[in-house]
Structures are given as C-alpha cells and as structure tokens.
C-alpha positions in Angstrom: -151.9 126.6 117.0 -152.1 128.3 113.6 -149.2 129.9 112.2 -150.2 133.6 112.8 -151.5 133.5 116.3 -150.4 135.6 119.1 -148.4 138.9 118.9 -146.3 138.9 121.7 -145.6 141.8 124.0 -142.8 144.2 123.8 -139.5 144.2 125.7 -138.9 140.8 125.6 -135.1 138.8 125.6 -134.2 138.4 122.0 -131.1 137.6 119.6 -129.3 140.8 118.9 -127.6 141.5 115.6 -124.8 139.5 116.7 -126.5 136.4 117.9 -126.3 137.4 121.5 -129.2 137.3 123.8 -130.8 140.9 124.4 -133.4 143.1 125.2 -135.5 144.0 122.3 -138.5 146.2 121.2 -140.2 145.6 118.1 -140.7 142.2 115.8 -138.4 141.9 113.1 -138.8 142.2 109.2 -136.7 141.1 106.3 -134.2 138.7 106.7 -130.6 140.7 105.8 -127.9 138.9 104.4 -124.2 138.5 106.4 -122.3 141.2 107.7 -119.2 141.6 106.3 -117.0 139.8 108.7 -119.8 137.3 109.4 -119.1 133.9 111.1 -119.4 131.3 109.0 -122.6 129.3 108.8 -121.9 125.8 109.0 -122.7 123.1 106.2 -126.1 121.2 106.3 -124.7 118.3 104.7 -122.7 117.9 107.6 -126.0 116.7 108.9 -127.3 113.9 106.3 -131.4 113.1 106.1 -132.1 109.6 107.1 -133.3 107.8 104.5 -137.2 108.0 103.8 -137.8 105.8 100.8 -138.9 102.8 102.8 -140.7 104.0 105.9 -141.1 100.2 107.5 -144.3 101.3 110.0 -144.3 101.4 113.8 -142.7 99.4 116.1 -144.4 97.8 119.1 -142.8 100.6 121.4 -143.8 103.6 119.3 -147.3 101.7 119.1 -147.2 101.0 123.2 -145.9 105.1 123.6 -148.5 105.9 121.7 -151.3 104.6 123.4 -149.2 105.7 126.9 -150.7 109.2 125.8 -154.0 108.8 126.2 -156.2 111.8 126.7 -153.1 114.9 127.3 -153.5 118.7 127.6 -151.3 121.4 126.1 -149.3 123.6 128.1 -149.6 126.5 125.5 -149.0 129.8 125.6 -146.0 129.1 128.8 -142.8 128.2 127.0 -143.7 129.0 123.3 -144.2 132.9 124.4 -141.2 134.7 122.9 -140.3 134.7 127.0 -141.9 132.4 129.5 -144.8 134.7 131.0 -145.0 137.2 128.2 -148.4 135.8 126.9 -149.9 136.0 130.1 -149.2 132.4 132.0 -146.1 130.2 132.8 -145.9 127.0 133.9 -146.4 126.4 137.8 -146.3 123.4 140.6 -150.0 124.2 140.6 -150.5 123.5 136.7 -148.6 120.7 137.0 -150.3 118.9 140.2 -153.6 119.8 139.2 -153.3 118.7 135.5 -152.7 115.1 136.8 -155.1 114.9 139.7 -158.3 115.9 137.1 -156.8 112.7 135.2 -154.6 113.9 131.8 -152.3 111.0 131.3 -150.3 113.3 129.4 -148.8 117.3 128.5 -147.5 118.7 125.4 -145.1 121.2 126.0 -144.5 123.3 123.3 -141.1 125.2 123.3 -139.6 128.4 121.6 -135.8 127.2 121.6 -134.9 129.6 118.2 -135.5 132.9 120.8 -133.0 131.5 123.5 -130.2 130.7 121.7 -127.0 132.2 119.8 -127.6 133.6 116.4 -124.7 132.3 115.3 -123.1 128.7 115.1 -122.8 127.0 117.4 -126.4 128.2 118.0 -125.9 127.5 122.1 -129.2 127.6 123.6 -129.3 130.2 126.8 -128.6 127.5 129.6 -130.6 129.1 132.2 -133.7 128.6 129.6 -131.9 125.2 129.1 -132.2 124.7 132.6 -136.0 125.9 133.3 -137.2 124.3 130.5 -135.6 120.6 132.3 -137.1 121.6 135.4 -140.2 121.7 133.9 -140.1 117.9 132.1 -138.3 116.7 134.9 -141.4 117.6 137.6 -144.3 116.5 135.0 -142.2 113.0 134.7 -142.3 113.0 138.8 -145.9 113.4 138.7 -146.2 110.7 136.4 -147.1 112.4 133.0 -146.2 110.8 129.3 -143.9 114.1 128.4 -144.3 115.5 124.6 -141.4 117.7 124.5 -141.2 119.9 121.1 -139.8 123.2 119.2 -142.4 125.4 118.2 -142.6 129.1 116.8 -139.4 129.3 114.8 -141.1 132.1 112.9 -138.1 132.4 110.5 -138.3 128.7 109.6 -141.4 128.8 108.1 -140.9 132.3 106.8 -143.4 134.3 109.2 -142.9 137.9 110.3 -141.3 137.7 113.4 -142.7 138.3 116.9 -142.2 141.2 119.0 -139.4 140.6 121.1 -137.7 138.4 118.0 -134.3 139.3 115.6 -133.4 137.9 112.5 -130.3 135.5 112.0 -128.1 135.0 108.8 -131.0 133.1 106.6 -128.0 130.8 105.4 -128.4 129.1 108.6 -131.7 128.6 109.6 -132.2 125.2 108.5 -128.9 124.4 110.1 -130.0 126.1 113.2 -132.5 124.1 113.7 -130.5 120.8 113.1 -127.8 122.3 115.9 -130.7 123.2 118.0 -132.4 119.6 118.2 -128.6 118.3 118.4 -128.5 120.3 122.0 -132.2 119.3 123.1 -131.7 115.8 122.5 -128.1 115.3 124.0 -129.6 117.5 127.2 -132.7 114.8 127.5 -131.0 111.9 126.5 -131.3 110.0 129.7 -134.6 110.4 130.4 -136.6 107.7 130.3 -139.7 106.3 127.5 -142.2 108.4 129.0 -140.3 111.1 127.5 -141.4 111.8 123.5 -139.9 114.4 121.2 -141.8 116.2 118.5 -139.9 117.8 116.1 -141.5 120.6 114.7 -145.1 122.5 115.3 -147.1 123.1 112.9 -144.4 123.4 109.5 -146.0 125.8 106.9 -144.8 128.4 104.7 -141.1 128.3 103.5 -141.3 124.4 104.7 -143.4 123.2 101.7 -143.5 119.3 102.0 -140.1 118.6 99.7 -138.1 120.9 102.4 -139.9 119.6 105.4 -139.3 116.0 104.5 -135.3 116.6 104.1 -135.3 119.3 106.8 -137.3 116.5 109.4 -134.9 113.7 108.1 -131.8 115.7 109.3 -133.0 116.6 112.6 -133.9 112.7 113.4 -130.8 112.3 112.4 -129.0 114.1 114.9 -132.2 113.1 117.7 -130.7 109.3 116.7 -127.3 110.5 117.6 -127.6 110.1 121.5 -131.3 109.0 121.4 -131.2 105.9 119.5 -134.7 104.5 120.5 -136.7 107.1 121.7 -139.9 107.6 119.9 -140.4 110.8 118.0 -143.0 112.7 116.5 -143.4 113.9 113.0 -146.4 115.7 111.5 -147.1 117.0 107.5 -146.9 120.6 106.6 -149.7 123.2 106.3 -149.6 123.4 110.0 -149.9 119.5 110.3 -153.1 119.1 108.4 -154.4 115.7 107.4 -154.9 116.4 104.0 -151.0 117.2 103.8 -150.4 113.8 105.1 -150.0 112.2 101.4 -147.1 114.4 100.7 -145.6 113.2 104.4 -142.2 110.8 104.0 -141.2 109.5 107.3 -138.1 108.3 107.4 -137.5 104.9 107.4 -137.9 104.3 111.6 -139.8 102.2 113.4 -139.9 104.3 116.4 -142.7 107.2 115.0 -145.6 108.5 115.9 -147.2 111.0 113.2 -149.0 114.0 114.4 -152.2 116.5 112.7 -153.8 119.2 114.5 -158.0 119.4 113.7 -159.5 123.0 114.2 -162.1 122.1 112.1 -164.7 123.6 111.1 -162.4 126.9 111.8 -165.4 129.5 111.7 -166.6 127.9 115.4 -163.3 127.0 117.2 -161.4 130.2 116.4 -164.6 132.7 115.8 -163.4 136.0 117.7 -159.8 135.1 117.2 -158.0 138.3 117.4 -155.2 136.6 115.6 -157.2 135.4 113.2 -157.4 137.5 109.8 -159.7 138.5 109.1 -161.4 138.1 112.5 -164.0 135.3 112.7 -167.5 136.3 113.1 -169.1 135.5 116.7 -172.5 133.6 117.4 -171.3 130.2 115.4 -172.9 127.4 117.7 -172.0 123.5 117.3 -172.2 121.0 116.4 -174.8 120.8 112.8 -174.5 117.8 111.2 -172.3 119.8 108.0 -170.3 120.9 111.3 -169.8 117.4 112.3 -168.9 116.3 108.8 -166.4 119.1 108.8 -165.0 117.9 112.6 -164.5 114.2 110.8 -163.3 114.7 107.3 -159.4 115.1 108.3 -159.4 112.3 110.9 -161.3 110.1 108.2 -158.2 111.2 106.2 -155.6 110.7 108.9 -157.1 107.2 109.6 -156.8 105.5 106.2 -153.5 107.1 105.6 -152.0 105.4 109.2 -153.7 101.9 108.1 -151.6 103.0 104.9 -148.5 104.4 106.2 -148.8 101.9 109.4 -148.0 104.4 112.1 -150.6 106.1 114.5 -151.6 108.6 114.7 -151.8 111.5 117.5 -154.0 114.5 117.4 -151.9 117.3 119.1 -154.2 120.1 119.0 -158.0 120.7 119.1 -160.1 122.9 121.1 -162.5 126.1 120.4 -161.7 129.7 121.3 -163.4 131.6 124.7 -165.3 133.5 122.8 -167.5 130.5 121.8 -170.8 129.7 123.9 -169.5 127.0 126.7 -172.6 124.6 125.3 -171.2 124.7 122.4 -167.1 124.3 123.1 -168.3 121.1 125.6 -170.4 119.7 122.5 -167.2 120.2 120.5 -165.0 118.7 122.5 -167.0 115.8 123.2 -167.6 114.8 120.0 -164.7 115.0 119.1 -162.6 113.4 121.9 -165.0 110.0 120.8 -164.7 110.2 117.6 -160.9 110.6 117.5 -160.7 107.7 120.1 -163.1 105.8 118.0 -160.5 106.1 115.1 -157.8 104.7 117.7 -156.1 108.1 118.0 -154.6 109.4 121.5 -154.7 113.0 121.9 -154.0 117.1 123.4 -156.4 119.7 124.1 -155.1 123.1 123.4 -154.7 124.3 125.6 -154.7 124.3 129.6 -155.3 127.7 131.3 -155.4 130.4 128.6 -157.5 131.3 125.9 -159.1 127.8 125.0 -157.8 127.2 128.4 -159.7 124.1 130.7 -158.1 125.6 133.6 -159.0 129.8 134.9 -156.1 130.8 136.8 -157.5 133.7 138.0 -160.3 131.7 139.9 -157.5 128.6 140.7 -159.9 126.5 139.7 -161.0 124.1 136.5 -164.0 125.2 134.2 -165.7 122.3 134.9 -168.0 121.4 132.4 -165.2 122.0 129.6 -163.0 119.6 131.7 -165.4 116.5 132.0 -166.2 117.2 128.1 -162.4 115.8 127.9 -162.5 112.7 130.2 -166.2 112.0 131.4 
C-alpha cells in the first residue's frame, strides 16, 4: 500500500541504538550520523549491480511463473506490521486453509525484515522472526499456493518517518543493509522450490528516485543470484510501483523477471476515509463512472504497451478499495477491474485478505461474500 499508511502501535520490538533488538516507544526522527566508536559500515561495491543495459525479456519460466499466479490475495497488515499482530491480525492455519479452499492460486506476503534485524553489519535478521516467517511460506507451499515472498516498509530506505516501534541505523548503511538483508532471505529460501517467487522491494519512493532504485535493485539481484541462480524475481518502478514510472524502469539484463505496478486508481474511491491518507479522502465516492473507469485503465493501458516493449509481464500486486466504501461499489471495482487486468494478460493480488480492504472478517470467521466472488466468479 501507499507509502504513508498505517501508524503502528506503541511498544513494539525495535533496533536499539546499538543495532540490537529492543523494546521501544515512539517512531523515530532524523537519521544521526555514527557514534564515535561506530562499527564500520561495510562497502556497497562489495556488492556489484548486474548489468541493466540490455534487459533480454522473459524467459519461458518467468513467463510459465507468471501465469502460475493467477488470481492471488495479499496477506497485508500480518508480517509488514512493525511486529507480527501489532496492526491488528497475523497470519493463522485458518487464513491459510481458507484462502485456498475459496480458490486464490496464490499469496503475497509482504515482510518487514529492516525491524528484525541488527542495526549494524552484519545486519543478522532475528532468527526466531527468521524462523516464523519460514513457517509461514513453508505451510502456504503445503497447501499448494504460488508464494510471493517480499521486503516491505523499510521506512528509512525510502526516507519516510519511521513507525512507532522503529530506530534509526547509521544512514551510511542502509543501502548496504538491504543488500545484506536480501543476501540472508535468499540463502534461508534457497531450496524451495519454483512455486516460490521473490519480490524485491514494495513500493520504492522517496529517497529511491529511479537512478538509485535501478543500481540499488541491480545489487540485491545480485546477491538473490548468488544461491538462487534461477528463481524468478520480481521488480517493480518507483513512485510506489506506478505504471507511469515504468519508462524510467531498467531491469537487469535477466531472463527470469516478472515486473510488478500497484493500481489504486482513481485514489478518491479506493482510499476515501483513509485515516492514513493526508489529507483524509472525502466519503460518499461511488464507482464505477465512465471518467472512473478511464482512470481504473489508464496505468494498465500503460503497463501493457511498456511489457509488449520491455517483453516481460506484468503482475498487478495491489488493488482493492478501502471499508469505508459502499460494498456495491468495492464489488463493481473489483470486478472491473479483475477483467480488465486479465484482459491485458496480467495475473494479480488483492490487497488485502482480512483487514481493512480485507475479503475475509475475522471477527465473524467468515468471507464477505459478495467482495470475494467479485475476485473469482
């Protein structure tokens, strides 16, 4: 979701001032420079970007992985919380079993690694998170879900103020941080099998204009290709993967991509009554108008000619409109655009499965029905 969503709840684990996990009150604020005394932050050209002057299209398995995707839901707001459960849901059995009997094919799980891990090099990442977070892919590939496994919410990355719950690190090693942190993920997951798909990075924005992003996204596929020579990955533009960033997008010259945009178009109906949203979107938008629908279309009009361009496909891994839409409305939405994304030979993720947008109520147990077959009747 969009880059300033979701103020998390005090009290949550954190990175103290020395890197170490901690317990923590308020979000941070400007990034300080080392301590005197400091560790060292590592080089970043220890990690080269793979070239991406020559970007040579999809291969057949990306292509096949791809369309193994289908029609997927979002397991937002579980893992991408500054801690699992602080935004109100985590991940069950019953989230999981449920998901696959109403028919998703597939589930992006969207991870906070930067909260769970040292602050300085070697960056470890906490392994009891390591180890939940495993547990978690490993049951959705035993029920037989296509697994999009990605880091999301690095607010210092992109420059964002920082979550409740968050610290600061040394800002000379962010970018490196990241790098060490995808070096971790993909060693951990490296012998899983092709239904499992990494994304590298949610929604860039901010400090990660498209120059940085490119080199920054090069250098973590680089270290992904380090023990995961074949497995596809996913790579979306900045501006929190909009379409229209897509022209300033360089993937690196792989055949085994996928590229990624998100489509809240038109923003005033999917995210009216945000509370995140500033300001706050008014209430009372219906859909879907015909300038509405124009609105829904433009970016995947754009994210179609640039994949017969660019030769890779494209996945959609976020849509959806807000609760505080009418449900007429959100099913009209969802509809219309679940056909014409698939009309455009796009797979895709709702956002998101059992909270806010969510297709699932976890108070009542049970799937709001009509916002479900909206998705895949």
């Amino acid at each position: 979701m969009k880059a300033w969503i979701h103020k998390a709840l005090r009290g949550a684990a954190c990175l103290g001032a020395a890197g170490i996990l901690a317990a923590c009150g308020g979000g941070g604020g400007a990034v300080s420079g080392p301590a005197p005394g400091a560790p060292e932050v590592p080089d970043i050209s220890n990690y080269p970007p793979v070239a991406n002057d020559n970007a040579p299209g999809a291969s057949a398995k990306a292509i096949a992985a791809h369309a193994s995707l289908g029609r997927g839901v979002n397991f937002g707001n579980m893992l991408e919380a500054p801690t699992e459960g602080a935004w109100g849901v985590t991940v069950t059995d019953d989230f999981i079993t449920k998901a696959k009997a109403a028919g998703f094919q597939s589930v992006r799980l969207p991870v906070r690694w930067s909260n769970h891990a040292l602050g300085d090099a070697p960056y470890t990442i906490d392994p009891t998170f390591m180890a939940r977070v495993e547990t978690v892919v490993d049951k959705l590939l035993a029920e037989g879900f296509v697994v999009m496994l990605n880091m999301h919410h690095y607010r210092q990355l992109d420059g964002d103020t920082l979550d409740a719950g968050e610290a600061s690190v040394d800002s000379r090693g962010v970018q490196v941080r990241f790098v060490m942190l995808w070096e971790q993920i993909a060693q951990r997951f490296a012998n899983r099998g092709d239904k499992l798909i990494l994304e590298l990075y949610n929604e860039p924005h901010g400090n990660l204009d498209a120059s940085t992003w490119n080199t920054l996204a090069a250098r973590a596929l680089g270290v992904v290709r380090k023990s995961n020579p074949d497995r596809v990955v996913v790579i979306g533009p900045t501006q929190w993967n909009s379409a229209s960033s897509l022209a300033a997008l360089k993937m690196p010259n792989d055949a085994n991509l996928i590229a990624t945009v998100h489509n809240y178009e038109p923003f005033s109906f999917t995210h009216q009554g945000a509370e995140w949203s500033v300001p706050i979107q008014p209430t009372g938008v219906t859909c879907c108008s015909n300038t509405q629908f124009n609105q829904m279309v433009a970016p995947l009009n754009i994210a179609k000619s640039w994949a017969d361009n660019k030769r890779y496909p494209i996945f959609v891994g976020e849509f959806g409109a807000y609760s505080k839409a009418d449900m007429a409305s959100r099913v009209n939405f969802n509809r219309t655009m679940r056909d014409e994304m698939e009309n455009r030979g796009m797979t895709w993720s709702y956002w998101e499965f059992a909270s806010g947008f969510g297709v699932y109520d976890p108070t009542t147990l049970s799937f709001r029905q009509s916002l479900l077959d909206s998705l895949l009747q």
